[in-house]
C-alpha positions as a Markdown table, in Angstrom:
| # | Residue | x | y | z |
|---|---|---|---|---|
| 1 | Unk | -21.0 | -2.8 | 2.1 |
| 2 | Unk | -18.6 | -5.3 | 4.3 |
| 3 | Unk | -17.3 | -2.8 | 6.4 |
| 4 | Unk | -17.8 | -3.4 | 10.0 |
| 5 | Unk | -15.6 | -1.0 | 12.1 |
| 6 | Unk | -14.7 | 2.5 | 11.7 |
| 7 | Unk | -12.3 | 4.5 | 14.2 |
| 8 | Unk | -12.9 | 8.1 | 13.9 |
| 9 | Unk | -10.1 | 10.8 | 14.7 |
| 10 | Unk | -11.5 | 14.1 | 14.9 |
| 11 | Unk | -10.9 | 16.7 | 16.8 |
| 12 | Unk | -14.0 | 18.9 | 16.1 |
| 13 | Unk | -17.1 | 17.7 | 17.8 |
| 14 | Unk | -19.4 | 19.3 | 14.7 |
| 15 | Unk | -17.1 | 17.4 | 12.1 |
| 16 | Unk | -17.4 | 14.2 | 14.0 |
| 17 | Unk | -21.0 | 14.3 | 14.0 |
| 18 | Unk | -21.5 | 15.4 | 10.6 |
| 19 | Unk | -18.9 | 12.1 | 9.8 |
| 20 | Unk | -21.0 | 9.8 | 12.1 |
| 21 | Unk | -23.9 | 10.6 | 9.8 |
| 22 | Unk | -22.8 | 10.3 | 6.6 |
| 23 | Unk | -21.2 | 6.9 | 7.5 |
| 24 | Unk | -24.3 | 5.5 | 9.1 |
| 25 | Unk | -26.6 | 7.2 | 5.8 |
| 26 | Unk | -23.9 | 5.0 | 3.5 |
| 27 | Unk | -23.1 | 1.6 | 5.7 |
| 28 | Unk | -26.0 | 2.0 | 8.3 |
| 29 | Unk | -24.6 | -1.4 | 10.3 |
| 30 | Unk | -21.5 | 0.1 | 10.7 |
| 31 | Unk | -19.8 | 0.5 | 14.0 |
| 32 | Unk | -18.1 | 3.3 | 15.3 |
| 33 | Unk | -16.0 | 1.7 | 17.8 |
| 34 | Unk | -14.3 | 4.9 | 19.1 |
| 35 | Unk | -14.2 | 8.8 | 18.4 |
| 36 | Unk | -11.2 | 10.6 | 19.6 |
| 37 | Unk | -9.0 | 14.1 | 19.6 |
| 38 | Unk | -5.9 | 14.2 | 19.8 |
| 39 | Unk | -2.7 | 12.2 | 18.7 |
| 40 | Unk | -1.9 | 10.8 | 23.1 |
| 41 | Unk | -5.8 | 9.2 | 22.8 |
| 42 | Unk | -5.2 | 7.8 | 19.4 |
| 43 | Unk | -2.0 | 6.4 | 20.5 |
| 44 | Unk | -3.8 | 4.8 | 23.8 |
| 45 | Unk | -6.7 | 3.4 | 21.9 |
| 46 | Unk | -4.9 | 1.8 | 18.9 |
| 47 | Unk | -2.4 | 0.4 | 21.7 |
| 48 | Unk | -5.2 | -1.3 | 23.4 |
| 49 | Unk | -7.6 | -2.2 | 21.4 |
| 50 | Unk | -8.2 | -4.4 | 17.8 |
| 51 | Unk | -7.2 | -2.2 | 15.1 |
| 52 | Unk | -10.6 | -1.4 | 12.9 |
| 53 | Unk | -11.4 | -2.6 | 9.3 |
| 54 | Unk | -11.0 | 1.4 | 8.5 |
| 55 | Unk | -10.3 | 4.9 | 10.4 |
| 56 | Unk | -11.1 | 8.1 | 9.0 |
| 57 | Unk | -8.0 | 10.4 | 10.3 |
| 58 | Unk | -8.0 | 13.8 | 10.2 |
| 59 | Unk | -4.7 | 15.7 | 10.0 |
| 60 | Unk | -4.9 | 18.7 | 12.4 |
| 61 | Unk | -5.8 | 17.5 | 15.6 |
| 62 | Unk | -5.7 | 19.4 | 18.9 |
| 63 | Unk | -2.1 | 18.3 | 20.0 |
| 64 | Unk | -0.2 | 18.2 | 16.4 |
| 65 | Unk | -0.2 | 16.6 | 12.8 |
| 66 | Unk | -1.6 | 13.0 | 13.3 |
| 67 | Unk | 1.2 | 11.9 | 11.4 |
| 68 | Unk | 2.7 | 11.2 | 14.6 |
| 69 | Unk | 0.5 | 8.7 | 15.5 |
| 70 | Unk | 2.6 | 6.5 | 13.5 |
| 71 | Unk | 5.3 | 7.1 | 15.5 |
| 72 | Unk | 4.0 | 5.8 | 18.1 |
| 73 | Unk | 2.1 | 3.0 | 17.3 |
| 74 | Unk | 1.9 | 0.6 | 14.2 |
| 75 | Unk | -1.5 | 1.0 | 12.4 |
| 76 | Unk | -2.2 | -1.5 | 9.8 |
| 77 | Unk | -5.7 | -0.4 | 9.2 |
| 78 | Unk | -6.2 | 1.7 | 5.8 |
| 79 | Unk | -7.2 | 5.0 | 6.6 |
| 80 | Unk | -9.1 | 7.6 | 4.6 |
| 81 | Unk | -7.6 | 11.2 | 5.8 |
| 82 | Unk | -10.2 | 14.0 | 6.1 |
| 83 | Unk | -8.9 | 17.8 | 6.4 |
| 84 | Unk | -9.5 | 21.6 | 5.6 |
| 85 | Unk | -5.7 | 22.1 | 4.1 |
| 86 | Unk | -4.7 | 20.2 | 0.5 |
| 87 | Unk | -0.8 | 20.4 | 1.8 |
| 88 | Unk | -0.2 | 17.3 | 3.2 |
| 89 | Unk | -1.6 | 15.3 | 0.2 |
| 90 | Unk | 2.0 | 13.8 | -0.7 |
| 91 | Unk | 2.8 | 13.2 | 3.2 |
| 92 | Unk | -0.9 | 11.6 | 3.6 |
| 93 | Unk | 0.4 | 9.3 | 0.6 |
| 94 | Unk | 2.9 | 7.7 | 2.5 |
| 95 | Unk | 0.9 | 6.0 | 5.1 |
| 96 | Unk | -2.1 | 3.6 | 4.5 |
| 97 | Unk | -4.4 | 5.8 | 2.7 |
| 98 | Unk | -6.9 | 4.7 | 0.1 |
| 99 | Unk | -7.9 | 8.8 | -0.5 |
| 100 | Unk | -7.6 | 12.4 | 1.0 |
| 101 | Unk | -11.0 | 13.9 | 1.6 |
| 102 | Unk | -10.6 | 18.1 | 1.8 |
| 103 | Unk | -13.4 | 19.6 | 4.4 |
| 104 | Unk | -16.6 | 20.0 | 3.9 |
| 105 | Unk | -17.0 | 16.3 | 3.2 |
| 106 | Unk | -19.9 | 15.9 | 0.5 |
| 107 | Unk | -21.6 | 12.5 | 0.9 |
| 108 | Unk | -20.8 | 11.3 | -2.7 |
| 109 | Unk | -16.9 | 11.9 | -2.2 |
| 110 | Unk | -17.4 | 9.8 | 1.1 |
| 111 | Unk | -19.4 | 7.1 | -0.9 |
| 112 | Unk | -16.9 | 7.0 | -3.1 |
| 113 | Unk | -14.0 | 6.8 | -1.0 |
| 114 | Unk | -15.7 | 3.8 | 0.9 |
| 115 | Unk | -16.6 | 2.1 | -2.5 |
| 116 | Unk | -12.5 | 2.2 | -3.1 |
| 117 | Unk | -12.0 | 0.6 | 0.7 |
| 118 | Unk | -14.7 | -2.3 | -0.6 |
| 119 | Unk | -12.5 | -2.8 | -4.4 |
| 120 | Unk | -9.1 | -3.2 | -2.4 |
| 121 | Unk | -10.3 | -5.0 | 0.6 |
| 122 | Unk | -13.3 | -7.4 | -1.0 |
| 123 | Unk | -12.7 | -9.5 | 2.2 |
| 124 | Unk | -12.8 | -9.3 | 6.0 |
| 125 | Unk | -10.1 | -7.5 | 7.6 |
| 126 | Unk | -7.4 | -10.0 | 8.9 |
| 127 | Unk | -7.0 | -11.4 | 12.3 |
| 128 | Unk | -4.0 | -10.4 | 14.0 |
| 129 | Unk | -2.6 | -14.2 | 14.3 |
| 130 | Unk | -3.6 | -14.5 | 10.2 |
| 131 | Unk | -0.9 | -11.6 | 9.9 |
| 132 | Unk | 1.6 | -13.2 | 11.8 |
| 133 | Unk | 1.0 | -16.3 | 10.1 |
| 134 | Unk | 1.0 | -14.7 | 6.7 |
| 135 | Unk | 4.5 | -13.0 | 7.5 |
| 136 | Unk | 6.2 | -16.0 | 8.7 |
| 137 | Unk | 4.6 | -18.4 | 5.4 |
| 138 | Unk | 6.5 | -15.0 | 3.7 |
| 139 | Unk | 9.9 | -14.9 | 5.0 |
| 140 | Unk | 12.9 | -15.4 | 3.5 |
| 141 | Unk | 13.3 | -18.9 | 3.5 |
| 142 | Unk | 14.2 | -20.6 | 0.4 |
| 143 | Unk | 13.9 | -18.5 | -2.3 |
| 144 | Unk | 15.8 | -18.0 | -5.3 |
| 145 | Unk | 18.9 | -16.6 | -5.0 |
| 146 | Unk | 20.3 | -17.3 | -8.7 |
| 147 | Unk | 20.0 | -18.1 | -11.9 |
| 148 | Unk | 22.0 | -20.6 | -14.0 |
| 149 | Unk | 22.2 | -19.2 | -17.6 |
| 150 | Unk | 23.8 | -20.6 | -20.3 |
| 151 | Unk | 26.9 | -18.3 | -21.7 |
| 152 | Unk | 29.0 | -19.2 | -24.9 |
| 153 | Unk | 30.0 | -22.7 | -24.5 |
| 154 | Unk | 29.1 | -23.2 | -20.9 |
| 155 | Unk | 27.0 | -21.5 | -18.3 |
| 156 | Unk | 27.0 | -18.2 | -16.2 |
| 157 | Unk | 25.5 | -17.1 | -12.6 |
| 158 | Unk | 23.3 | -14.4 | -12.3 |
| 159 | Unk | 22.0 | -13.0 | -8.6 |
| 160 | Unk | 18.5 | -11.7 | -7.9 |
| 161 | Unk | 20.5 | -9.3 | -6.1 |
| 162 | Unk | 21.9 | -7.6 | -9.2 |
| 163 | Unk | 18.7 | -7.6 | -10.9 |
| 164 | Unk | 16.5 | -4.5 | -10.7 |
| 165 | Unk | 13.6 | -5.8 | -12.3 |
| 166 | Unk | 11.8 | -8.7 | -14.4 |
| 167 | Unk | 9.6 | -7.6 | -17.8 |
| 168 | Unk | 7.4 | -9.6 | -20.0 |
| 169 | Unk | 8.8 | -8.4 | -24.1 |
| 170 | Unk | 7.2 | -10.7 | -26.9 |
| 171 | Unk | 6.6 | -13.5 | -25.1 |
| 172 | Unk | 9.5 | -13.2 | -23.4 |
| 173 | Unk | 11.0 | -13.1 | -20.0 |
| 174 | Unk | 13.7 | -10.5 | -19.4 |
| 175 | Unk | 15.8 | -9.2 | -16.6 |
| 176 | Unk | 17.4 | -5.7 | -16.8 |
| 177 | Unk | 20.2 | -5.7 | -14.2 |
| 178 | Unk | 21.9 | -2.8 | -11.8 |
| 179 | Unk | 24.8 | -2.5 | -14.2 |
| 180 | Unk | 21.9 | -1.6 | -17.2 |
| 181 | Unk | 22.6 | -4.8 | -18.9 |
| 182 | Unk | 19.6 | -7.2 | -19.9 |
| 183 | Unk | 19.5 | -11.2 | -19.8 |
| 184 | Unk | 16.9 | -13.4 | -20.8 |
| 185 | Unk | 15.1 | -15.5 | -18.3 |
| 186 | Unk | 13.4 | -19.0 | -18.9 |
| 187 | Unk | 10.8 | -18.9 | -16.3 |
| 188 | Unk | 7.5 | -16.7 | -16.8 |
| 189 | Unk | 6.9 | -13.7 | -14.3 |
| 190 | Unk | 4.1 | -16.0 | -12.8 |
| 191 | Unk | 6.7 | -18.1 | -11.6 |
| 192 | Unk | 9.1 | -16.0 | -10.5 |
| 193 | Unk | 6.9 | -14.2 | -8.5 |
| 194 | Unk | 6.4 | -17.4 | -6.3 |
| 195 | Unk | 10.4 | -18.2 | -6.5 |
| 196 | Unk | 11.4 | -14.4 | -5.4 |
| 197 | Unk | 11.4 | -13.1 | -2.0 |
| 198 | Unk | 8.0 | -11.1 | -1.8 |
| 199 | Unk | 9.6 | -8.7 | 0.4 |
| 200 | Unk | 12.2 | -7.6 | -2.2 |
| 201 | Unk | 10.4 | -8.0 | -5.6 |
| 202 | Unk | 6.9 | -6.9 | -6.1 |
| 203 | Unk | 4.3 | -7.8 | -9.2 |
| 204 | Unk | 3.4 | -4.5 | -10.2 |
| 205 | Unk | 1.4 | -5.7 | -13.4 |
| 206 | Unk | 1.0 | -8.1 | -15.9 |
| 207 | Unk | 4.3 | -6.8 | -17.9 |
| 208 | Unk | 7.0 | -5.7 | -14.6 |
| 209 | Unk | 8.2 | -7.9 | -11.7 |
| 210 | Unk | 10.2 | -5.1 | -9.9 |
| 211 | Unk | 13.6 | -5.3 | -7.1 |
| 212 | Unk | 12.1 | -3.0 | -4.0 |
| 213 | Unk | 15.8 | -1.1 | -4.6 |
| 214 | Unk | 15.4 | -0.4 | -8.5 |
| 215 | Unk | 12.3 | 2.3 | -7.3 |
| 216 | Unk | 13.3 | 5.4 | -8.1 |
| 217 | Unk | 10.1 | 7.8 | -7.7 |
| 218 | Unk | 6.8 | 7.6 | -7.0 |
| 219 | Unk | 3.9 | 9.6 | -7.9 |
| 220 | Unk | 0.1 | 10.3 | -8.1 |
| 221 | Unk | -1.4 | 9.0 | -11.3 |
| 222 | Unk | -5.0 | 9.4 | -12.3 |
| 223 | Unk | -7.8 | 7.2 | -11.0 |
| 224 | Unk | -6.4 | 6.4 | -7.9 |
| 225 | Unk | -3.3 | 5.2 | -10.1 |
| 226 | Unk | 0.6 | 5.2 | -9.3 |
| 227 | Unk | 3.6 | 5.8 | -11.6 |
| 228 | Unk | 6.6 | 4.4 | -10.5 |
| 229 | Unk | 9.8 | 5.3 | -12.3 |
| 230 | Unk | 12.6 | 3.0 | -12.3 |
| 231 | Unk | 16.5 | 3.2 | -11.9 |
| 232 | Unk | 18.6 | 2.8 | -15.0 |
| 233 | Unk | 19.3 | 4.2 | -18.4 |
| 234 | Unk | 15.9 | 2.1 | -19.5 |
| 235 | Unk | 13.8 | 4.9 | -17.6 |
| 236 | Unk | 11.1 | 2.8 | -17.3 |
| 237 | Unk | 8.1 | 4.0 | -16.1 |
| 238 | Unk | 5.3 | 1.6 | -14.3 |
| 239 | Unk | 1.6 | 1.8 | -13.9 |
| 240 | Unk | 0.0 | 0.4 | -10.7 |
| 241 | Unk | -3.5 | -0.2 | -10.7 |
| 242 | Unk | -6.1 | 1.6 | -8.0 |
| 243 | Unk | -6.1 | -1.7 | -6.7 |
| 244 | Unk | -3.0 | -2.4 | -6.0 |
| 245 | Unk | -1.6 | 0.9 | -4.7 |
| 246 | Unk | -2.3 | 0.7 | -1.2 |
| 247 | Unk | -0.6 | -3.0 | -1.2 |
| 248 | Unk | 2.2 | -1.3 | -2.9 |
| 249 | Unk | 2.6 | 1.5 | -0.5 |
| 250 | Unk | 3.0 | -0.9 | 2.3 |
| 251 | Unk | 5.2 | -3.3 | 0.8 |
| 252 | Unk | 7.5 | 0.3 | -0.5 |
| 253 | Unk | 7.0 | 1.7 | 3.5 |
| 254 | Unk | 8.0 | -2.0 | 5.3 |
């Protein structure tokens, strides 16, 4: 496996250890840069130090839900959370989390909870300065805004901001608008995705371009899956891939 670093939160010394082993018996280079308690040494050691390629978080900790820790601190590592209690799957799904591990951890769950780390992240995690650089090659400068259309004898202006979402139909590139109309598009999805704003329209597969505003719920599909449902009398309901749905998560939590 390519993972590297590993920040362990764990409040229970015998849980700790029995993590430590499983990791090193599945990635046996991997480092374990830090082990700690509570949510205030969290806090301190994500503040001072390079965030890790992963952390394995549990929920409970000695001074309160780690939920808090993102309060307090940005963490833009994924995170695998480990805990005795399944009621804080949906909460757990908000943050960076690739899976929810329920105590006793069994080495293959672990496995393959670190096999879905490697499919999302097949690369080395990025350099603080490479995030800055990506954001800034990704903000809003110069994207499309409109779109001329023709209209009886003459033409029409459409906004990207009235546009919920982008579908492929037939061959065809639609757009189904806030006001539940639907206009055909000339361009493909593949190049609208490079014309829109990434921060306000996401590819969520082959067939939907979707508006960040047109989400209307969200919810655990199988395989690692996501179901999105969308706003509007079309009730459209959208699949994101295992793959994707951490990416999605992030770009939904910006």
């Amino acid at each position: 496996m390519r993972l590297k670093t590993v920040l362990l939160i764990e409040d229970e010394k015998p849980n700790a250890d029995r993590l430590k082993r499983l990791l090193h018996h599945v990635c046996p280079n991997v480092d374990i840069v830090a082990t700690e308690e509570s949510i205030a040494a969290s806090v301190t050691w994500l503040k001072n130090n390079v965030q890790p390629d992963l952390i394995l978080m549990d929920i409970r900790l000695s001074d309160g839900l780690c939920f808090e820790i993102f309060n307090l601190v940005e963490v833009t590592a994924p995170i695998i959370f480990t805990t005795a209690y399944d009621e804080y799957t949906l909460k757990a799904f908000k943050y960076n989390s690739i899976d929810y591990l329920l105590k006793p951890i069994k080495q293959d769950e672990l496995t393959a909870a670190l096999q879905r780390y490697e499919d999302m992240f097949p690369h080395a995690a990025l350099t603080q300065t490479t995030l800055e650089n990506l954001a800034e090659l990704l903000s809003p400068k110069g994207y499309r805004k409109r779109f001329l259309l023709p209209f009886r004898d003459g033409y029409k202006t459409l906004l990207t901001s009235d546009i919920h979402y982008f579908y492929s139909e037939w061959g065809n590139t639609k757009a189904f608008l806030k006001n539940n109309q639907v206009e055909l598009i000339s361009q493909t999805l593949e190049e609208l995705e490079k014309q829109l704003n990434p921060q306000e329209f996401y590819r969520a597969n082959r067939q939907y371009l979707i508006h960040i505003d047109a989400v209307k719920s969200i919810f655990n599909h199988f395989n690692g899956k996501l179901k999105v449902e969308l706003k509007g009398q079309s009730e459209a309901e959208v699949l994101i891939s295992r793959e994707k749905s951490t990416a999605f998560k992030s770009w939904m939590d910006y």
